[in-house]
MARVEXNU-765651 format. One record per residue: x, y, z of N, C-alpha, C, O, CB in turn. Coordinates in steps of 0.02 Angstrom, whole numbers, plus 50000, padded with zeros to 5 digits. Last residue first. Glycine has a CB too. Layout:
XYZXYZXYZXYZXYZ
...
***
This chain:
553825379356596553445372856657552785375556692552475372056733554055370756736
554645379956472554055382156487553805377656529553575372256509553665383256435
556225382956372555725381656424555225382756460555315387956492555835381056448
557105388956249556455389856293556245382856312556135378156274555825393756253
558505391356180558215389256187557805391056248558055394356293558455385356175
559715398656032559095400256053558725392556095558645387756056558675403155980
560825405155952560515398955951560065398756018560475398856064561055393055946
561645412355803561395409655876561175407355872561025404855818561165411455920
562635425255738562325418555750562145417155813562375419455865562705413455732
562765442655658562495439655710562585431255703562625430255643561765442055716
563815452555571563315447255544563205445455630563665447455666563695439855478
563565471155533563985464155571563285459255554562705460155537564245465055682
564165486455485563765482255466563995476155506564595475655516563755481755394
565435497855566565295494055506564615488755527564585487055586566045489755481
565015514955616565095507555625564795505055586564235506355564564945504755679
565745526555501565315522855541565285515555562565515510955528564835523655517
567125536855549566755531855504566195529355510566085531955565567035527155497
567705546755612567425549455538567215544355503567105544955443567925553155493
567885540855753567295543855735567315548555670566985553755670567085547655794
568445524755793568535531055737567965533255704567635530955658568985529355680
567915524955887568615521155899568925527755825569345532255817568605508855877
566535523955889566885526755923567555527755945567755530255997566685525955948
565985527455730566295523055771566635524855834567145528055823566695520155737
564245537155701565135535655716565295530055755564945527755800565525541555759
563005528355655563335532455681563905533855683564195529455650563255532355718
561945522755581562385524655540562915531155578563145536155552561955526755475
560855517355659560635522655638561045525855578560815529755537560585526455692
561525507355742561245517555776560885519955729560535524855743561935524955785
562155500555601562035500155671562035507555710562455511955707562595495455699
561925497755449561905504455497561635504655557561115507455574561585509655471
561275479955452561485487155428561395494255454560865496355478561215487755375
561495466055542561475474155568561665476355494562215474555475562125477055641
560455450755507561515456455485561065462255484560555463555451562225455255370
560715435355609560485441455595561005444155569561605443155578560215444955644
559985418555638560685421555592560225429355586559645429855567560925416155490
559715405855751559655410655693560245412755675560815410655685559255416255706
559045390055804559705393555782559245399955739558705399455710560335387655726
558315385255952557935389355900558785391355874559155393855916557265396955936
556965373056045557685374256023557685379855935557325379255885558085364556011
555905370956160556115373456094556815374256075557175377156116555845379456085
554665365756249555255365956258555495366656179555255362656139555485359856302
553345362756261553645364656297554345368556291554505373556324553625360556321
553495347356183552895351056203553225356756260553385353756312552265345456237
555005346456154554495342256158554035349356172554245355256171554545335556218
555805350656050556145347956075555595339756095555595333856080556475353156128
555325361555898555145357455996555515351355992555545347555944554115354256022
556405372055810556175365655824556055366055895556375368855939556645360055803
556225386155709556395384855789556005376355780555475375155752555895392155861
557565396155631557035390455645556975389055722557345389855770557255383255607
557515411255539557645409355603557275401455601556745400855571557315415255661
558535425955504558335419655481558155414655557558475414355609559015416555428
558305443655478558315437855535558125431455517557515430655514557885439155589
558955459455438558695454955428558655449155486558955450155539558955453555375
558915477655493558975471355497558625465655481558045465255500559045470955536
559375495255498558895490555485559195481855480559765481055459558575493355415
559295511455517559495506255538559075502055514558475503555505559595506055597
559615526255438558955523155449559545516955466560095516855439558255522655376
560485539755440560105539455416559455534255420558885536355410560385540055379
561595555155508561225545655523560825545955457560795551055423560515543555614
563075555055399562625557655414562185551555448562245545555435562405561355359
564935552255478564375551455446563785554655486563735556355545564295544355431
566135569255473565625562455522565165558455468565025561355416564925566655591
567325579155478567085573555447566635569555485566855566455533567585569955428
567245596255515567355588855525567195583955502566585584355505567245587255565
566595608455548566945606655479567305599955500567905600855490567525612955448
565805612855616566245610455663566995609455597567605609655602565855601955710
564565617355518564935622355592565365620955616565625625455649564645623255653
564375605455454564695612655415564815616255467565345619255459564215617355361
564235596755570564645595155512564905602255487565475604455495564205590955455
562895600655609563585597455648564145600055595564375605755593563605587455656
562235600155497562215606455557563025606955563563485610455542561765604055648
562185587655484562285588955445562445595955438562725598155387561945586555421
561465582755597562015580455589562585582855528563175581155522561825574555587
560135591055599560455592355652561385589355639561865592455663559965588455715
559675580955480559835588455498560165590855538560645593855513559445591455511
559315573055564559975569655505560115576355492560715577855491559765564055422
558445575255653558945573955678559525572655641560085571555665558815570055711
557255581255556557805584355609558395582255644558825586255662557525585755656
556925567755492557265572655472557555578655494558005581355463557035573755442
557265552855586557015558455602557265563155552557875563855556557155560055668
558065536155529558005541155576557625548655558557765550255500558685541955598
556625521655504557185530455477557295531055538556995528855586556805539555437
557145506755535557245510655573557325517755521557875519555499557805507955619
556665490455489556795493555463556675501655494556115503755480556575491155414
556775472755491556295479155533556995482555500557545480055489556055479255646
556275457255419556685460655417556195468155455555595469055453557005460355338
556285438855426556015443655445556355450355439556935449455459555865442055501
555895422055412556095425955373555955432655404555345432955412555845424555312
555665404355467555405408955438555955415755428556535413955437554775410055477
554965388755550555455392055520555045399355459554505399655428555945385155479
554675378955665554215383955622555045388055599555525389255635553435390055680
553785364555710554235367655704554025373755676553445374955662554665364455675
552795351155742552585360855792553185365055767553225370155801552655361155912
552615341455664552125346655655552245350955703551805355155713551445344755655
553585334055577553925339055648553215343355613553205346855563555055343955650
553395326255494553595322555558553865326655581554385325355612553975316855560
553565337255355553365329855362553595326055425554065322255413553645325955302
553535353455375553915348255392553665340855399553585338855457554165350055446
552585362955427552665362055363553085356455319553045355155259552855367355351
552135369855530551915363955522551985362255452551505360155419551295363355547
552425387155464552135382355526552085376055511551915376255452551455383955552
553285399755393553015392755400553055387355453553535384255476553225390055354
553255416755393553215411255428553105405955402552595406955370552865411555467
553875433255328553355428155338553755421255371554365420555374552945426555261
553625449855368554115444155376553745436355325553275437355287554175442555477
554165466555430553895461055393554265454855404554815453655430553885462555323
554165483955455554295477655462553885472155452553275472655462554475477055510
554675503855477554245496955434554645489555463555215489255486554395497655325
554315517655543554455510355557554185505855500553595504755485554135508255627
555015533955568554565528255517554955524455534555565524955543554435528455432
555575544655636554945546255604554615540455569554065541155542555055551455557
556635543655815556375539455731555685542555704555235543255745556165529355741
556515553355873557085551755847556965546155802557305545155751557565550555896
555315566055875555525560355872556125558555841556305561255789555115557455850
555165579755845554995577855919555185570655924555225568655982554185578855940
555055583955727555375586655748555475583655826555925586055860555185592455733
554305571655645555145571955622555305576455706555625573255747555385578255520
552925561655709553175569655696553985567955701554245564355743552865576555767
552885544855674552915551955697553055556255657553215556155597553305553055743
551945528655596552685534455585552395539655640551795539455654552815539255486
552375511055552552215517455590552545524255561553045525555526552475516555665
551885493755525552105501355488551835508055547551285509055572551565502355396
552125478255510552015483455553552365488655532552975488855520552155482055617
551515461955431551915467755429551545472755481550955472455497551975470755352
551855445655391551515449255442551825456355413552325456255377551705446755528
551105427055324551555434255333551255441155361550665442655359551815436355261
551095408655352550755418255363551225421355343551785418855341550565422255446
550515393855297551195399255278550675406755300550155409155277551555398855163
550385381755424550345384155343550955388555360551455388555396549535388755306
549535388855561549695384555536549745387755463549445392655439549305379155552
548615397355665549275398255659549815393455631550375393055656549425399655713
547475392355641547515399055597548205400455607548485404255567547025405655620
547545374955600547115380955641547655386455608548085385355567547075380355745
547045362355478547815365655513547025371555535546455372355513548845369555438
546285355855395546205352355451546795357955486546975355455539546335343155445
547425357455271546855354555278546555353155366546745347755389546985348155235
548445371855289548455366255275547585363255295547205366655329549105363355312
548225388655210548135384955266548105376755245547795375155195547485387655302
549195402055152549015392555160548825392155213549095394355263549595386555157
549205414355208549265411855129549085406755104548855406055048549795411255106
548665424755350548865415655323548725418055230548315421755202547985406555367
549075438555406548845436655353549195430155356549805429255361548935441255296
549305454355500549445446255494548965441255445548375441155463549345443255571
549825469455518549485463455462549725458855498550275459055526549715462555376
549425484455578549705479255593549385472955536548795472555519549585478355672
550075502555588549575497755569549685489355580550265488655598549485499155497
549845516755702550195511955652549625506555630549025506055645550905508055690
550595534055740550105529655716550305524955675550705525755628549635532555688
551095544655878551205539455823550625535555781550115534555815551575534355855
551625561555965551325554255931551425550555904552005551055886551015553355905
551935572256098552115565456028551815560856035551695557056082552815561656019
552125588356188551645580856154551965576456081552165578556026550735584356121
552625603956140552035598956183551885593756163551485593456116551385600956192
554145604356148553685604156088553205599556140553315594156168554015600456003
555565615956146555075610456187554575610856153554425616156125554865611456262
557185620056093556405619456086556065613656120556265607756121556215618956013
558745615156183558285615156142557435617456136557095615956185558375610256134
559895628156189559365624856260558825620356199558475624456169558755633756327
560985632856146561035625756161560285624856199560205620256239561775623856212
561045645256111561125645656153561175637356199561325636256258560715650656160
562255645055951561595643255983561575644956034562115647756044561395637455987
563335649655880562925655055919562295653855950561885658055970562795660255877
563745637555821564075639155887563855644655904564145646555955564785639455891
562595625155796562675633555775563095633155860562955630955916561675640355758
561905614755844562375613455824562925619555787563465618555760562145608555791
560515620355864560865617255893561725616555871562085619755909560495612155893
560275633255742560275624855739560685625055800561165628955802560655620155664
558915645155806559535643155784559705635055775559315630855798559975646255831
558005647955900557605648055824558395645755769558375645155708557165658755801
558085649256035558265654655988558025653955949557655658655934558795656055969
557795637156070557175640056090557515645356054557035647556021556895640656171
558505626555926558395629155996557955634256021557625636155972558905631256016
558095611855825558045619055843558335619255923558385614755964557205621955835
558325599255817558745602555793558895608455811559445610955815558675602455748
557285589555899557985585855875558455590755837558985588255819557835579455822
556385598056015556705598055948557495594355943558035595755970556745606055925
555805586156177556445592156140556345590356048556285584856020557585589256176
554335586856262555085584156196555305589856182555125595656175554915580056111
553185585756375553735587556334553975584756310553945578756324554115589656346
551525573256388552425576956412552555582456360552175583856314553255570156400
550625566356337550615573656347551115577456386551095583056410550055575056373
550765554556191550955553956247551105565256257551405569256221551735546656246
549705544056087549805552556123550245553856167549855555356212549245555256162
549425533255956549515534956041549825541756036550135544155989550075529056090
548555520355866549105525355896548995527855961548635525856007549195531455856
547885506555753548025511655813548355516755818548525518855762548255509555855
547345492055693547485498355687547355504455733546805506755746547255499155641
547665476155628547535480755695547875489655679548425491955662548045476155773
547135461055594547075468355545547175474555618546685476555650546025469155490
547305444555546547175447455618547415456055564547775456255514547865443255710
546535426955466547065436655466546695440455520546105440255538546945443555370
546625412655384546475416755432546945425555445547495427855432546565411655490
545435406955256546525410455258546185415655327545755420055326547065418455141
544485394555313544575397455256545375403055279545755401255324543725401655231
543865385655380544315381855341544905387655281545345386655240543735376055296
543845381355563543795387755508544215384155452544715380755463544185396355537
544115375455663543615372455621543585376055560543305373655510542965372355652
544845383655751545085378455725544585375055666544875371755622545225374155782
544525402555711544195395455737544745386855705544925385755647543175395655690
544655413055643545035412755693545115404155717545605400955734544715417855746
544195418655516544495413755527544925409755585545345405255579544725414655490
544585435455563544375431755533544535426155546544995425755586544435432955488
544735452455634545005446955638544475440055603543905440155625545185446755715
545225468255695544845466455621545035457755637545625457155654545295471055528
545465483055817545505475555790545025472155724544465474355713545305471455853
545875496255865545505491755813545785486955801546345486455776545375494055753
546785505956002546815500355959546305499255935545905501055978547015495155980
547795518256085546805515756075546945511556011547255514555966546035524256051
548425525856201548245521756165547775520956145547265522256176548335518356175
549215541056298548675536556274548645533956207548785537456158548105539756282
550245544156444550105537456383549735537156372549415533456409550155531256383
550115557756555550055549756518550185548556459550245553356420549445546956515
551595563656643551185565556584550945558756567551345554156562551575569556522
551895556056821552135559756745551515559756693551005556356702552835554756704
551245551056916551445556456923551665561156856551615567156846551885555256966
551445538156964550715539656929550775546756912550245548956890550005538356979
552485523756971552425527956953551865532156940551625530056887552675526956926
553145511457013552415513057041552095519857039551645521957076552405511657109
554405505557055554185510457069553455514157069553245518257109554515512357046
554485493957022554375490657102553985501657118553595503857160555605486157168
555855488256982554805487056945554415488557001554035484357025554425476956916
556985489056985556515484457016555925481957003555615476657007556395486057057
557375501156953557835495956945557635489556967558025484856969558405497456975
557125515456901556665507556904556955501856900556855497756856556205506256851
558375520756888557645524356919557355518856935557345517556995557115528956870
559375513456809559255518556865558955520456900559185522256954559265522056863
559055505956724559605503956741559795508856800560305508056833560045503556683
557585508856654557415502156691558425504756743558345504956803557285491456610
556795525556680557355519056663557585515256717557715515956777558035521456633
555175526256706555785526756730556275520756701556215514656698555715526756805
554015524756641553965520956687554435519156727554435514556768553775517056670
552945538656588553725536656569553685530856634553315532456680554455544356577
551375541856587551935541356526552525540656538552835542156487552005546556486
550315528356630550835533156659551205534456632551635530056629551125532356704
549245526756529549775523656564550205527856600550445531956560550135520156522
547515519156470548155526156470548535522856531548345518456570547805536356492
546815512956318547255513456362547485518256404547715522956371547605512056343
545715503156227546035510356254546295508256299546155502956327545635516456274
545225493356092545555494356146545835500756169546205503856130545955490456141
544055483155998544235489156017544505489556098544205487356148543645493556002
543655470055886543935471155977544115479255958544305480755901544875464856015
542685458055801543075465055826543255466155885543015463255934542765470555818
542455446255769542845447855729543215454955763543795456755755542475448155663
541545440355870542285436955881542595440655833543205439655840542395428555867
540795455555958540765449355903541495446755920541905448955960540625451755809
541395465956016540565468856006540495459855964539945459255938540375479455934
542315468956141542255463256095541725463356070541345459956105542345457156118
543485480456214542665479556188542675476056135542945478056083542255486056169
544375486656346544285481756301543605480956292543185480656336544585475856320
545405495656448544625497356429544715491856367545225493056335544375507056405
546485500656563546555495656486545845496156510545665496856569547075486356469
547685511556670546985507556647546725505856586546715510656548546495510356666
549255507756748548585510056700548215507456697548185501556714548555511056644
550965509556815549955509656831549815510956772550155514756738549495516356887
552025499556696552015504756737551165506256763550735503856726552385510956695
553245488856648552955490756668552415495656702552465494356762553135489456666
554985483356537554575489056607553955490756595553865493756542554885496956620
555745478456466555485473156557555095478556592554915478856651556345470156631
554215479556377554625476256413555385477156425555675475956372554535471256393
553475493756409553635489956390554245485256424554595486256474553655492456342
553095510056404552915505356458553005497956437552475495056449552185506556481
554535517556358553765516256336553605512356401554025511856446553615511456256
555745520856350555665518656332554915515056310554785511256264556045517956348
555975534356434556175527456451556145520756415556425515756438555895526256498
554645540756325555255542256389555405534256397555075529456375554915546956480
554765537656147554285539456221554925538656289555495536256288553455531556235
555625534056053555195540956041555075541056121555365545456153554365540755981
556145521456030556725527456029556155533256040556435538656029557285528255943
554865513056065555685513456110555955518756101556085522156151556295508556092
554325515655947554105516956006554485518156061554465523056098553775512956018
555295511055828554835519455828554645521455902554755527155922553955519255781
555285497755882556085503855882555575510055888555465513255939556775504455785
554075488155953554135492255906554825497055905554745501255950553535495755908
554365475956056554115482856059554435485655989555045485055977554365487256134
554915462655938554805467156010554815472555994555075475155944555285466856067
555815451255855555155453655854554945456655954554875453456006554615445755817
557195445155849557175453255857556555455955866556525461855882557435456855799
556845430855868557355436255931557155440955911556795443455954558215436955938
555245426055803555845427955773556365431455860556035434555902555585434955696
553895422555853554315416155828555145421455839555545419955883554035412455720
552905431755822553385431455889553825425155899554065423555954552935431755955
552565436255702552965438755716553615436355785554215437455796552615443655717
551035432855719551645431655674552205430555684552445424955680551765435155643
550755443355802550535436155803550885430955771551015425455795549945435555778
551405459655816551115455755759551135449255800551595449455841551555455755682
550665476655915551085466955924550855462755843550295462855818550485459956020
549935486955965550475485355918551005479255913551615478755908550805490255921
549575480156140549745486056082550205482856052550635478956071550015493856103
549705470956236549075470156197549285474856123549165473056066548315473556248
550855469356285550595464156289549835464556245549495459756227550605462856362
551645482656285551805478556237551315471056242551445466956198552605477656246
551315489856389550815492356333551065485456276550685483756232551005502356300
550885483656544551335483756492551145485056435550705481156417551625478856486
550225489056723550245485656642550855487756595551225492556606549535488056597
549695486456872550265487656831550535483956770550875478856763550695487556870
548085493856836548655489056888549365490656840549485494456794548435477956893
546675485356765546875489856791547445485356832547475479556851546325493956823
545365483356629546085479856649546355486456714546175492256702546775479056559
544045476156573544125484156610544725480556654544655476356699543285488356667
542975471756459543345470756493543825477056525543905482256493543585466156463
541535465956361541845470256375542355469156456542115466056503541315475356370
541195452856328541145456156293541415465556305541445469856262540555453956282
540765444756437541455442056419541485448556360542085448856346541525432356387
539355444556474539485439156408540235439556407540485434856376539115441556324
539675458056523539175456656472539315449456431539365448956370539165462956422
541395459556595540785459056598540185459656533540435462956487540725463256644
542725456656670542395456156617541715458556637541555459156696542435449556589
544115464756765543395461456757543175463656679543305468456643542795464756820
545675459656819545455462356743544725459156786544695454056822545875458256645
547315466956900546605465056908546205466856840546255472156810546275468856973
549055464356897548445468556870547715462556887547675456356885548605470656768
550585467256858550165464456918549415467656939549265471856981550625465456981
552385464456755551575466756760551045462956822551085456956833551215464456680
553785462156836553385468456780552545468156771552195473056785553695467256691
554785464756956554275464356921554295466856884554595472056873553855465156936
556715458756939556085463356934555375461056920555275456456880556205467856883
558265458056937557775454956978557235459056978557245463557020557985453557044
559315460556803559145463256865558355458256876558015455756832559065472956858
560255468756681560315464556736559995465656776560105470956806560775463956761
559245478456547559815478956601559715473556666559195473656698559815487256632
558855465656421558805472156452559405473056520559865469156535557955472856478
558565454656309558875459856322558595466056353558235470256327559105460956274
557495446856256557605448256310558215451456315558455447456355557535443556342
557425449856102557035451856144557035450256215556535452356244556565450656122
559025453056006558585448056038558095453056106558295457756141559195440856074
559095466755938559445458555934559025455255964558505454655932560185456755969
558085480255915558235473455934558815469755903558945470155843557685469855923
558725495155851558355488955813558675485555870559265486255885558545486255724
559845501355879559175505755884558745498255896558485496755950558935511555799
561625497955920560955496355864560425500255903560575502255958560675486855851
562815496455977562435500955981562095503855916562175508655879562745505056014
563525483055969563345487755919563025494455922562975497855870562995484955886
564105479656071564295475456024564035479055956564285478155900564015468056038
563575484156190564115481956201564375482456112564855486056099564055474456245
561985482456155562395489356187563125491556169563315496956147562455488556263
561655471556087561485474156076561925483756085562065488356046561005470856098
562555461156156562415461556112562285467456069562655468856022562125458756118
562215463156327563005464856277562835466356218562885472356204563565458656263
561255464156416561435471556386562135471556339562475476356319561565477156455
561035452756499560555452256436560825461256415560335464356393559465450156460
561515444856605561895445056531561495448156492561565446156434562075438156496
559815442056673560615440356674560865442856616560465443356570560825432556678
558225442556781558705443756685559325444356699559425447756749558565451856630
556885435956815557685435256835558025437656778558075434056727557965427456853
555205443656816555875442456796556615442056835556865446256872555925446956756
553615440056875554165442956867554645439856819554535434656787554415443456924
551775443856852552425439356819553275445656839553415451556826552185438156695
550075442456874550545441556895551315441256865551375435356850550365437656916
548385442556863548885441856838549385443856864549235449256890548855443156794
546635439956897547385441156915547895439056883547905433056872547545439156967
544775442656855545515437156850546025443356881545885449356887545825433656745
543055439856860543665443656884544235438656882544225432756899543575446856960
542065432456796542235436756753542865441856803543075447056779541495440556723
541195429856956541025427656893541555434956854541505440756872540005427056880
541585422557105541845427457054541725429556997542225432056973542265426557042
541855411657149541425414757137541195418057106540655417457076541365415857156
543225409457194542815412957254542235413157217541835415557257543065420757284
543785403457097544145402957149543715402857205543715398757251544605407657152
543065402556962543295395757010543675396857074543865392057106543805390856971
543415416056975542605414056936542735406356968542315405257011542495414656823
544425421756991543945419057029543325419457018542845422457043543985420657080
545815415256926545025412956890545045416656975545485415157015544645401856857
547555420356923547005417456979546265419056924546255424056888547025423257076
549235416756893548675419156869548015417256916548055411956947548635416656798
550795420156880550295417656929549835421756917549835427856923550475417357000
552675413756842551995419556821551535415956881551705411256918551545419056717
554375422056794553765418056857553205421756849553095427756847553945418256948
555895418656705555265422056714554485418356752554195413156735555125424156640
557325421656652556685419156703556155422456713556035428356728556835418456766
558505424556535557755426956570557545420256591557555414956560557115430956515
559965426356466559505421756493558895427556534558965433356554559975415856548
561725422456354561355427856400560695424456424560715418456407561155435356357
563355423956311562705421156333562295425756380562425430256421562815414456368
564385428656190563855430356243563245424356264562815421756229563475436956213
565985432456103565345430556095564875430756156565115435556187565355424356069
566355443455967566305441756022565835436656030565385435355989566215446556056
566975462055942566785454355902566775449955962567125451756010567425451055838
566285478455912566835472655961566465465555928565915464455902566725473156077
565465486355847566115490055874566595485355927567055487055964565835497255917
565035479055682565105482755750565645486455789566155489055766564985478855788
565875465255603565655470955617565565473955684565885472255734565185471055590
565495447455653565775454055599565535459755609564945460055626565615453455526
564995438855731565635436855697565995441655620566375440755573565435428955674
564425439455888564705444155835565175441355779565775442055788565095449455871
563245424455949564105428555932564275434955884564175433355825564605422955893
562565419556078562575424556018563185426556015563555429356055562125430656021
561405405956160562195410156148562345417056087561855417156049562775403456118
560235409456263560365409056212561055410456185561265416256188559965411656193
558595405456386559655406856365559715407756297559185406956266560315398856379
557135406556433557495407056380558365407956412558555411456460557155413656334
555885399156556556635399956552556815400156485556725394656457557035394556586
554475401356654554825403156582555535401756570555785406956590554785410356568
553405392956762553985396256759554315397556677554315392356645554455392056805
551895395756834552405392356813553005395056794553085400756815552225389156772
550185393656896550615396456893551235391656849551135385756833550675398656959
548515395356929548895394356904549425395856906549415401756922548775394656877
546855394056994547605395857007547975391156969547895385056968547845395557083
545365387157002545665394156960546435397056980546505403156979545125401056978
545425374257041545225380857092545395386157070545575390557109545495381157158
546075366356942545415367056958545115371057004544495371257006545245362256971
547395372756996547055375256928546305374456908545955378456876547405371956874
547545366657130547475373357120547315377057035547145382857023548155375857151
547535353957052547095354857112546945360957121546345362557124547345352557171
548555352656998547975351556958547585354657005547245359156981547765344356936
549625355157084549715361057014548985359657006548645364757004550325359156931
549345343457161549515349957189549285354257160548835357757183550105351657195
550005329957138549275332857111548975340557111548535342957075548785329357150
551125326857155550815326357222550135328357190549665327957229551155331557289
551885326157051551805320957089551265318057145551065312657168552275321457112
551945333156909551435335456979551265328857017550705326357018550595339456955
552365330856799552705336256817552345336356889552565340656927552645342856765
551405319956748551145327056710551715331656759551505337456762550075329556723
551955309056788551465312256844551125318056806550635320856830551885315256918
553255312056697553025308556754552615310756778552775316156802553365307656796
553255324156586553715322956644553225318056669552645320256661553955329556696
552725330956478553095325856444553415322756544553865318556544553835330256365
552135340156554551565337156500552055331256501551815326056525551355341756413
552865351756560552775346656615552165340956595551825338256638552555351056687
553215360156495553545354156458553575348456520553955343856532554385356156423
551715367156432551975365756477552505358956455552355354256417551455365256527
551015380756342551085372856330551835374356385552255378756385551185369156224
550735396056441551085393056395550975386556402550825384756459551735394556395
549435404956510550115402456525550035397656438549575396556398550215396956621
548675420856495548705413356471549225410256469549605412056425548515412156414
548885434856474549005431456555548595424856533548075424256565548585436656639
549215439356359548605440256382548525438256470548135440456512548165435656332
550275426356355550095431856285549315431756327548935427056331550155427856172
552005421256330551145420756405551065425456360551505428456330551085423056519
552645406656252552605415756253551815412456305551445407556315552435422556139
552935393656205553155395956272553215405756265553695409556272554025391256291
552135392156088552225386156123552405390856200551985391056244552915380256084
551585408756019551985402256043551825398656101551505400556149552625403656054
549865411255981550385412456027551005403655998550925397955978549925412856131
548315421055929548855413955939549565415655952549815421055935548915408955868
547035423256066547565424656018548115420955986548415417156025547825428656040
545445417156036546215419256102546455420156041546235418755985546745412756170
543825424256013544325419355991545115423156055545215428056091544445420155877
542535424156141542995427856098543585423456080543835419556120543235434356132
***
């Protein structure tokens, strides 16, 4: 089955990353050690992103931030270990530092800033047993999984800071989904009937506890709440380095999750929330969903270039139910150029914008607000953001990446909290971005 294409330093599938121990003495392995246990199906290594980021407009504080992830992985073949034919292990924690200003601090945006951002802290996140079987053609994942490593992901896409877990998904499912930095038990079902198709199910423990309270570790191990179910199509072409012709990955899915939700307007009276004769309790509504789609599409391919070469562009479209979700529609796009640079074949520069409604109950609900309280507020309406971004290798391994992002209607178009009849203003982002991969 074709792999997926990936950055230089992203683990995508539990496939470690180009190593910037390639460029070190010895290959990084004095003693031979690393080779020795990789020819015995063990692997392992380490991730390191920092990145500085400044506010230099808008929001609700100006500023600037550093911030960083570690990250430790360990993968085991024992098909070379023990025997094993078609059983693997996967493994990976996190060191995360600084990583809640930007985003929390600085705008209280819906929409990513940068994809390691989350709450401070020393954690697992995914630790799972996968068997294959028929030829590699069907696969049966179990343990503690991340829906963001196989679901709804563009290929494209993962060059850019803001490209992560989907906003629609984050702002709708408890805690945030089983995503990154969080984790949670399930079982993944994979079916490769050819190299062009893959079909994927899932179910997950539906909430995996917030990461800044409940799951402050990764460590909780949750099986108890309403599940998560997923189920993915895959469509894929041209995958092959030898392939000469415009390669494209086509994925189409959704998901169930069988908890409760609250109405973003009603109350179990049948009144608006926001009615001072409400009783305030909101409507409970069995169950939320979503459904989406995924493009990745090459435009160019250079002569002799593989499928993540040239010029791609990507897009991801979703939507929910208005009354049970705080976002009803996701759109996002972008495109890329790979190897496009005369004497820098691994750079990649490119273009990207995600785009947040908010919920027609919930702009309702604000608008409730408003004629019952008679106060001035803005109404929400949809968040959204652009992202310029390059990223040069340093060496094999190792990346250096400036961008430039501008928040429109940060939340969503909420109040300021400083002065809540305005909304927080629009802000420009800079930064600068680097990865390591050993």
């Amino acid at each position: 089955m074709a792999e997926p294409a990936m950055a230089e330093t992203d683990i995508v599938d539990g496939i470690p990353p180009v190593s910037i121990a390639t460029s070190m003495p010895a290959d990084g392995d004095p003693t031979g050690s690393r080779r020795w246990l990789a020819q015995h199906g063990i692997t392992y290594g380490l991730v390191y992103t920092g990145e500085a980021l400044g506010n230099a407009s808008g929001g609700i504080r100006r500023g600037n931030l550093y911030q960083g992830k570690l990250e430790a992985f360990a993968a085991v073949d024992f098909g070379k270990f023990a025997g094993w034919q078609g059983l693997s292990f996967f493994g990976n924690a996190f060191q995360i530092h600084r990583t809640a200003g930007m985003r929390g601090e600085h705008f209280n945006s819906l929409i990513t800033i940068s994809n390691i951002e989350a709450v401070p802290s020393t954690r697992l996140s995914e630790l799972w047993l996968e068997q294959k079987l028929f030829d590699d053609r069907f696969g049966f994942r179990f343990g503690q999984l991340a829906a963001d490593a196989e679901f709804f992901i563009s290929d494209y896409s993962r060059m850019f800071l803001s490209s992560d877990w989907p906003t629609i998904t984050g702002a709708n499912l408890p805690s945030g989904g089983p995503a990154y930095p969080l984790a949670t038990p399930g079982v993944r079902w994979r079916f490769d009937p050819d190299k062009n198709w893959s079909a994927l199910v899932a179910v997950f423990n539906g909430d995996p506890g917030e990461q800044g309270t409940v799951n402050t570790t990764g460590t909780n191990f949750r099986i108890n709440d309403p599940p998560l179910l997923m189920g993915e199509v895959q469509y894929r072409h041209n995958q092959g380095k030898d392939d000469s012709g415009l390669a494209g990955i086509y994925r189409l899915g959704g998901w169930h999750h069988f908890g409760e939700f609250h109405d973003h307007r009603y109350g179990t009276d049948g009144l608006s929330l926001a009615s001072p004769l409400s009783n305030g309790i909101a409507r409970r509504i069995r169950g939320n969903s979503g459904i989406y789609g995924v493009i990745d599409q090459q435009i160019y391919r250079p002569v002799n270039g593989g499928p993540d070469s040239g010029i791609g562009i990507f897009s991801r479209i979703s939507a929910s139910p208005s009354d049970s979700s705080h976002i009803n529609f996701f759109f996002d796009g972008g495109i890329v150029f790979s190897s496009m640079i005369p004497g820098r074949p691994n750079d990649k520069f490119g273009a990207s914008f995600i785009y947040a409604n908010i919920s027609n109950h919930a702009r309702a609900f604000d608008r409730d607000l408003i004629f019952h309280s008679g106060n001035g507020q803005p109404v929400r309406d949809y968040e959204m953001t652009i992202e310029l971004s390059y990223q040069a290798q340093i060496k094999p391994g190792w990346t250096l990446q400036p961008t430039f992002q501008y928040v429109t209607h940060p939340g969503g178009h909420i109040s300021d909290p400083d002065r809540p009849e305005r909304p927080i203003k629009n802000g420009a982002i800079f930064g600068v971005r680097t990865t390591i991969a050993y």
